[in-house]
SEDO-888822 format. One line per 4 residues: for each residue x negated, y, z of N, C-alpha, C, O, CB. Coordinates in nm, 3 decimals. Atoms other than C-alpha are relative to their C-alpha. Glycine has a CB too. Layout:
BEGIN
X/Y/Z/X/Y/Z/X/Y/Z/X/Y/Z/X/Y/Z  ...
END
This chain:
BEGIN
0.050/0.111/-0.082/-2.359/2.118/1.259/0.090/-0.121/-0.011/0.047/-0.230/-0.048/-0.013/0.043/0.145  -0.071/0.132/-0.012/-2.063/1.888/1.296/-0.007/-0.051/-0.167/-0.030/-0.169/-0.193/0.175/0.021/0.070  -0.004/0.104/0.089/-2.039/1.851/0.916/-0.089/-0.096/-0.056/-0.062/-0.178/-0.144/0.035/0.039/-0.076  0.144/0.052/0.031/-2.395/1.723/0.896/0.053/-0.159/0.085/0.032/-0.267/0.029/-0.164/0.117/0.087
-0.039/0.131/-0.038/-2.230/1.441/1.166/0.097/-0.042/-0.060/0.095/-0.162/-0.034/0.024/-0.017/0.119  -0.066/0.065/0.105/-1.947/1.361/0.909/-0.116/-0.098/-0.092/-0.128/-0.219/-0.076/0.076/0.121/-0.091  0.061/0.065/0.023/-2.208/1.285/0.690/-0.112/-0.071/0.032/-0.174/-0.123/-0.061/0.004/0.027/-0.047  0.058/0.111/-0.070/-2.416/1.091/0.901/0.070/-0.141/0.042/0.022/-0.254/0.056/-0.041/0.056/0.109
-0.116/0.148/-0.065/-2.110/0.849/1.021/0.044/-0.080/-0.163/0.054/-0.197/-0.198/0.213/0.085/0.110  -0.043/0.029/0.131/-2.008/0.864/0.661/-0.102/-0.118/-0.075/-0.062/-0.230/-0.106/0.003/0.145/-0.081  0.099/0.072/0.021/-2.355/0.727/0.543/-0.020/-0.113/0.078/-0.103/-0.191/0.030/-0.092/0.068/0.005  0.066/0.097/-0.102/-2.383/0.478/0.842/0.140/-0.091/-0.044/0.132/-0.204/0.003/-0.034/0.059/0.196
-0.109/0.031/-0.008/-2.013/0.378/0.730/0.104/-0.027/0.127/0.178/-0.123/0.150/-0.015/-0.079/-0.062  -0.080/0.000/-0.117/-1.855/0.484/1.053/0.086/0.118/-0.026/0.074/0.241/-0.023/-0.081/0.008/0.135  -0.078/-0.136/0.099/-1.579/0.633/0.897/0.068/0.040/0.102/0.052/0.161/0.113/0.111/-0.030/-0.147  -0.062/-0.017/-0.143/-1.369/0.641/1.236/-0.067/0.106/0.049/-0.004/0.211/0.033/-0.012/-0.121/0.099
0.065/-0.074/-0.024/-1.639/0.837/1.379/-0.006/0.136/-0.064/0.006/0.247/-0.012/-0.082/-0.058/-0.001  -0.002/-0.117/0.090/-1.664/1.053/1.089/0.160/0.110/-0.001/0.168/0.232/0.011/-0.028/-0.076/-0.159  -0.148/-0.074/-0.026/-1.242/1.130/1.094/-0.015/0.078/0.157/0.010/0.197/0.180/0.146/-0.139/0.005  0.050/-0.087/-0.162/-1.343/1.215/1.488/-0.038/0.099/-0.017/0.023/0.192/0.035/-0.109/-0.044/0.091
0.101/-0.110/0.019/-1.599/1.450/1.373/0.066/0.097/-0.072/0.064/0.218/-0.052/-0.130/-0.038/-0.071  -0.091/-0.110/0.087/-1.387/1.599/1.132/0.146/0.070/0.058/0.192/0.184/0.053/0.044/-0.080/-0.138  -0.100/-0.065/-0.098/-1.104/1.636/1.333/-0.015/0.119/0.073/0.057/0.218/0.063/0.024/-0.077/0.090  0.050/-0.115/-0.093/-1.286/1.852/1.587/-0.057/0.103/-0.086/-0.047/0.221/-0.051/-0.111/-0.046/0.106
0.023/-0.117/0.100/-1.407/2.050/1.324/0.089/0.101/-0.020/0.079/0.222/-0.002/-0.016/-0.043/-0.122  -0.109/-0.057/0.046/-1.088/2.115/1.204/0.127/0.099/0.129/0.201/0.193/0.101/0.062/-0.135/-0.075  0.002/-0.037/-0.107/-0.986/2.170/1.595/-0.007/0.178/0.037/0.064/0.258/0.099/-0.100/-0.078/0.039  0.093/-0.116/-0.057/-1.219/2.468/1.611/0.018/0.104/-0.094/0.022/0.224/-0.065/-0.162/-0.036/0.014
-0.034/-0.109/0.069/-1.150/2.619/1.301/0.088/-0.100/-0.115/0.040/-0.184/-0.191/-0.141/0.103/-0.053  -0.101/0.051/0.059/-0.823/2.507/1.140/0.008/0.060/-0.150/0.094/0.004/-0.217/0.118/0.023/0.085  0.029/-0.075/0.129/-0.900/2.722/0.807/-0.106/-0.066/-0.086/-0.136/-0.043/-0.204/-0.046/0.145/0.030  0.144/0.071/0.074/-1.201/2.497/0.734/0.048/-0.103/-0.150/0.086/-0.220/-0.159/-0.091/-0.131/0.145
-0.081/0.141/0.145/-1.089/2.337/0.360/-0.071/-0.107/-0.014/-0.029/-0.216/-0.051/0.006/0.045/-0.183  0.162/0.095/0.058/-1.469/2.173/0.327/0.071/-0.094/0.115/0.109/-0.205/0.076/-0.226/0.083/0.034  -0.028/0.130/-0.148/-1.352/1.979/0.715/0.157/-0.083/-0.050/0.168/-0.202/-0.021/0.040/0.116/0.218  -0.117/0.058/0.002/-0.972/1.902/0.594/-0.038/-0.079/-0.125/0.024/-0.185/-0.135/0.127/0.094/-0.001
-0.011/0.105/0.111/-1.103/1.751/0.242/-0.074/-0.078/0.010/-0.073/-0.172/-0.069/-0.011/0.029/-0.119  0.085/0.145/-0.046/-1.348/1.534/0.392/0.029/-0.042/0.095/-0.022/-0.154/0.094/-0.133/-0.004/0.020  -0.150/0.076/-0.050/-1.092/1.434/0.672/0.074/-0.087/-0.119/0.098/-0.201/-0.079/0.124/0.129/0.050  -0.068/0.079/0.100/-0.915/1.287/0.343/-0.086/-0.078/-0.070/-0.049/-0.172/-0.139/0.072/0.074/-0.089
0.106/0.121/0.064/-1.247/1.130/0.226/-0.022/-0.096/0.055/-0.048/-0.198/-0.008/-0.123/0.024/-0.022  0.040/0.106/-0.098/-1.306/0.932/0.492/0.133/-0.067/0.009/0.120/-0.188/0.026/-0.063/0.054/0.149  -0.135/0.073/0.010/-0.902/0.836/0.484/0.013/-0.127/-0.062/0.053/-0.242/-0.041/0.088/0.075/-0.067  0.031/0.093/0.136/-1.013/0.750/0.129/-0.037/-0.122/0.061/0.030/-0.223/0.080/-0.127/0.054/-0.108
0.123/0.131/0.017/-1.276/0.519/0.197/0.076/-0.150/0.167/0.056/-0.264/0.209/-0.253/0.118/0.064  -0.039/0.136/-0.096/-1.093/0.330/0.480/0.162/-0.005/-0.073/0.253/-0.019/0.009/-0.006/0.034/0.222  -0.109/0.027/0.098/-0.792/0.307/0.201/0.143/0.028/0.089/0.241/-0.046/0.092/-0.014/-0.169/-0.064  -0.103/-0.056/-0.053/-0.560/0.493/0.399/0.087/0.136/-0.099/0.107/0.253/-0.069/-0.062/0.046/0.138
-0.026/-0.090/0.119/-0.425/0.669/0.099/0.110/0.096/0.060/0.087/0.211/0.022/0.053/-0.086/-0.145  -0.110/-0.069/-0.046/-0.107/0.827/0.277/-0.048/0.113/0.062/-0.003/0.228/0.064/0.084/-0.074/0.084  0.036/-0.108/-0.103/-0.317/0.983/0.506/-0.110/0.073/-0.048/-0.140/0.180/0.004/-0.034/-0.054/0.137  0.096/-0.090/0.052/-0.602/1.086/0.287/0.087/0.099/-0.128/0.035/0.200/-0.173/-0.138/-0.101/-0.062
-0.007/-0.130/0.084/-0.362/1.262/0.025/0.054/0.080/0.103/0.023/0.197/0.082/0.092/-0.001/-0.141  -0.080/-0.116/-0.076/-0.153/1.443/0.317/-0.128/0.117/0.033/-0.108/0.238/0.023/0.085/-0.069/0.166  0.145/-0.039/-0.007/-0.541/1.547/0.391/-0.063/0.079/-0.104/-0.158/0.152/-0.075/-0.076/-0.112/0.007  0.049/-0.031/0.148/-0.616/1.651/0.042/0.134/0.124/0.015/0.119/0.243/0.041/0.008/-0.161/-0.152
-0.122/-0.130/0.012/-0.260/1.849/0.027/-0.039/0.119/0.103/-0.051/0.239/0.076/0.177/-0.063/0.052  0.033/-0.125/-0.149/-0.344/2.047/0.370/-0.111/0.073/-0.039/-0.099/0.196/-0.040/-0.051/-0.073/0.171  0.130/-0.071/0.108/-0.697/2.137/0.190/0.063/0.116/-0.106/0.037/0.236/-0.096/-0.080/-0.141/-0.116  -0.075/-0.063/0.095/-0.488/2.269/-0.097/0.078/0.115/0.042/0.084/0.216/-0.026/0.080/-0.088/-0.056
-0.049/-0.123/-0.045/-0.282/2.490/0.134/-0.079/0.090/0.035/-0.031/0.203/0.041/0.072/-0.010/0.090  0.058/-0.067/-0.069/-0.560/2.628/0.270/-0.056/0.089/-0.149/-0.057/0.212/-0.157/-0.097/-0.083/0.113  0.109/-0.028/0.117/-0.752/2.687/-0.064/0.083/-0.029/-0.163/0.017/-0.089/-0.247/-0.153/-0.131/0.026  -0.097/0.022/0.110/-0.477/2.667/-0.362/-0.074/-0.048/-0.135/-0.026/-0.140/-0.202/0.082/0.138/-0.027
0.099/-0.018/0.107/-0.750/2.693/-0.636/-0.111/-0.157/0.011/-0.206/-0.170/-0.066/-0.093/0.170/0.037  0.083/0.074/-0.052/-0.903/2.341/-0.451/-0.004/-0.079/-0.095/0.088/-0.159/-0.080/0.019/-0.047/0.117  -0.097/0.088/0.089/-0.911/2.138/-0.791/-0.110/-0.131/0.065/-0.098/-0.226/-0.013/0.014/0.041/-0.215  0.061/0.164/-0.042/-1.151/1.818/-0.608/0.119/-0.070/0.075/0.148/-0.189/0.071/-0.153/0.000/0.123
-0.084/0.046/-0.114/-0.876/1.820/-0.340/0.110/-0.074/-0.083/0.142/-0.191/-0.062/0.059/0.127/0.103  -0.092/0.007/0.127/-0.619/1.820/-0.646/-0.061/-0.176/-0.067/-0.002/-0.283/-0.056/-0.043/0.172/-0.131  0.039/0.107/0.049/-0.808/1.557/-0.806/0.015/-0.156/0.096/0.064/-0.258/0.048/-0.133/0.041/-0.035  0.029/0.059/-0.093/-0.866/1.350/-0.504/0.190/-0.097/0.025/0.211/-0.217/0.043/-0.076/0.125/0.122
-0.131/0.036/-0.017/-0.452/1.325/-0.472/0.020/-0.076/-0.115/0.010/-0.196/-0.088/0.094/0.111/0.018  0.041/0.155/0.083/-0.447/1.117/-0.795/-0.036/-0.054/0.007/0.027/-0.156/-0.023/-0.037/-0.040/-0.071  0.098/0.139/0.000/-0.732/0.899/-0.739/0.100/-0.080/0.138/0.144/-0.193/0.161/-0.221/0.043/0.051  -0.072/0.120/-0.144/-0.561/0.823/-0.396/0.119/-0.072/-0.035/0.140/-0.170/0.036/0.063/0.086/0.153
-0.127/0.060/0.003/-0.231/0.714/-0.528/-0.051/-0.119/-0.121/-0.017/-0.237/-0.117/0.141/0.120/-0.041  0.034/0.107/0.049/-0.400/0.545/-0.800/-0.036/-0.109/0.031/-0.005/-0.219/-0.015/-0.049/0.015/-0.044  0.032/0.150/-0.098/-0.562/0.329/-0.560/0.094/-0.095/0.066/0.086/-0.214/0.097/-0.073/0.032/0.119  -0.141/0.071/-0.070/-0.237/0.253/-0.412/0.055/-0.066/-0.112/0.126/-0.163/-0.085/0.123/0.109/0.069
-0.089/0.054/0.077/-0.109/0.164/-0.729/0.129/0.068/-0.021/0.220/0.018/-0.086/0.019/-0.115/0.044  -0.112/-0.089/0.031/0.138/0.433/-0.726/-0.024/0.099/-0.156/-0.037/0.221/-0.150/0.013/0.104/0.143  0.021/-0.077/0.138/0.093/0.565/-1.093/0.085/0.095/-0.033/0.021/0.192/-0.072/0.004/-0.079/-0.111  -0.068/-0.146/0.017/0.357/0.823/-1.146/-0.016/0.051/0.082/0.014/0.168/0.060/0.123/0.024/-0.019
0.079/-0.112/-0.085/0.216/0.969/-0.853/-0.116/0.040/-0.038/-0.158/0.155/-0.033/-0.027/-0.032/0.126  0.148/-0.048/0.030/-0.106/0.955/-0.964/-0.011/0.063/-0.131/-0.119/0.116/-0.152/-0.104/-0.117/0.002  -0.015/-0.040/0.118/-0.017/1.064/-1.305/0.027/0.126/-0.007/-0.012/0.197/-0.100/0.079/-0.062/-0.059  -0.043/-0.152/-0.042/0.149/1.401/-1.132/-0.110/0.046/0.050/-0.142/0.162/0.025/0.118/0.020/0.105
0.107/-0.061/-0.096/-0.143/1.430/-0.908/-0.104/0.039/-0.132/-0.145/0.155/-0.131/-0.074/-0.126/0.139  0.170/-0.062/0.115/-0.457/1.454/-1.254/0.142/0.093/-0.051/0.117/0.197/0.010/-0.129/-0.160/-0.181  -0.083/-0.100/0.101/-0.133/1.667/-1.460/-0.090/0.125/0.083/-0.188/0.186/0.039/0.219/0.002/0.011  0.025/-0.133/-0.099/-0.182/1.939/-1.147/-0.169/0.020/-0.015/-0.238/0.113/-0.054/0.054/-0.035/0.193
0.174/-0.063/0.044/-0.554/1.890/-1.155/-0.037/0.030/-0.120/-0.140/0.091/-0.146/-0.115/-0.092/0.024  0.027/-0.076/0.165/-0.546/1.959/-1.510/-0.019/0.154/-0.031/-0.103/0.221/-0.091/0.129/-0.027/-0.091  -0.022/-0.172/-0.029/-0.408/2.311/-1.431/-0.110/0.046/0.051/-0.162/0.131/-0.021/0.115/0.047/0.106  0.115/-0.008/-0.095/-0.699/2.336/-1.169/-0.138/0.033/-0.071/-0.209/0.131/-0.048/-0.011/-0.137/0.077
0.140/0.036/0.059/-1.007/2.206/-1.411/0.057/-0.070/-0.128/0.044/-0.191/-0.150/-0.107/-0.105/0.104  -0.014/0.036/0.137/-0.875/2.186/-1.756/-0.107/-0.018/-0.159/-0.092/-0.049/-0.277/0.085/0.088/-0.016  0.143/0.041/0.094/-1.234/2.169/-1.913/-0.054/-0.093/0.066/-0.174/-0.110/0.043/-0.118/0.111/-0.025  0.063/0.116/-0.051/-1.280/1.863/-1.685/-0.034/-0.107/-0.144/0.073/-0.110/-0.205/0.111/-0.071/0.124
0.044/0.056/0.093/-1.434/1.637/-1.978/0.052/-0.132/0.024/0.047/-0.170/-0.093/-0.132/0.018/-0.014  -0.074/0.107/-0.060/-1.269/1.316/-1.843/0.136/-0.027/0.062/0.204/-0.121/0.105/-0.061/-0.023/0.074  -0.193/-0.027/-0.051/-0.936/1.457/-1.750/0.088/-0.107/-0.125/0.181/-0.176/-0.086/0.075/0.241/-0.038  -0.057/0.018/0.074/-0.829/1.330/-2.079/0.002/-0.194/0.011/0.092/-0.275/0.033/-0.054/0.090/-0.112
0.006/0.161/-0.064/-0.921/0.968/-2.021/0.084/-0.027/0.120/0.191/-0.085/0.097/-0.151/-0.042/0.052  -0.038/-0.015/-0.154/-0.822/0.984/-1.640/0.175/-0.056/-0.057/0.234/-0.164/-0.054/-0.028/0.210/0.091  -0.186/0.021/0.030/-0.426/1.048/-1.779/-0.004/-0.096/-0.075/0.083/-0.173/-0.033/0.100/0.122/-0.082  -0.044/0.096/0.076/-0.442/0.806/-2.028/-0.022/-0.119/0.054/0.063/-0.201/0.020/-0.045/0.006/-0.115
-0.007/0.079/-0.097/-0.562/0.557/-1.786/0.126/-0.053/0.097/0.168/-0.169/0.097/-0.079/0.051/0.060  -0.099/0.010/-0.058/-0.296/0.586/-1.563/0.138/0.019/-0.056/0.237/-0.032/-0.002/-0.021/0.064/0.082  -0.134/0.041/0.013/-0.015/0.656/-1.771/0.003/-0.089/-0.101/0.089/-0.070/-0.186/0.093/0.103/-0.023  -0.039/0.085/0.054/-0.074/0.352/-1.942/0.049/-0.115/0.118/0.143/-0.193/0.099/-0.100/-0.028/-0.097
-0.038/0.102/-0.126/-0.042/0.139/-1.617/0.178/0.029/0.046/0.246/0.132/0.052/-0.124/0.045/0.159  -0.138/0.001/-0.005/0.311/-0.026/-1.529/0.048/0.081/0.091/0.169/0.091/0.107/0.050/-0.115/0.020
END
């Protein structure tokens, strides 16, 4: 039920709302990986990168094998402009989803940036 109101706030772009929703999710059942990595989507999208990879990492504890969450921690630092972070963050998702078809681009993307 609640994650159906993530993506409803999400879609309406009430991302606030949506971190609310996800929160209490996460509240109720603190094991939930699907509620902690879309807690870090919605971080995403309001460019709170600090707080959407710590979001993405906590996913990862829960679920080690999480390679979107994995992925997700590169794109976020990339956005920041942090590139040797984001360059560590796709390496690890490599491990994760190493037949990702775009992994190979992805790194070369970023470790060409200063």
């Amino acid at each position: 039920y609640y994650g159906r109101i993530i993506q409803m706030y999400d879609e309406a772009g009430q991302y606030d709302k949506a971190i609310a929703a996800a929160r209490k999710i996460i509240e109720m059942n603190p094991k939930n990986e699907l509620a902690v990595f879309n807690l870090g989507i919605m971080f995403l999208k309001l460019q709170r990168t600090d707080e959407a990879v710590q979001a993405f990492r906590d996913a990862l504890a829960l679920k080690p094998d999480y390679s979107s969450a994995q992925y997700n921690i590169g794109y976020s630092y990339s956005l920041a402009k942090r590139w040797k972070e984001s360059v560590e963050g796709f390496r690890k998702y490599a491990e994760l989803a190493p037949d990702d078809p775009e992994l190979g681009l992805m790194l070369q993307a970023v470790e060409e940036m200063p």
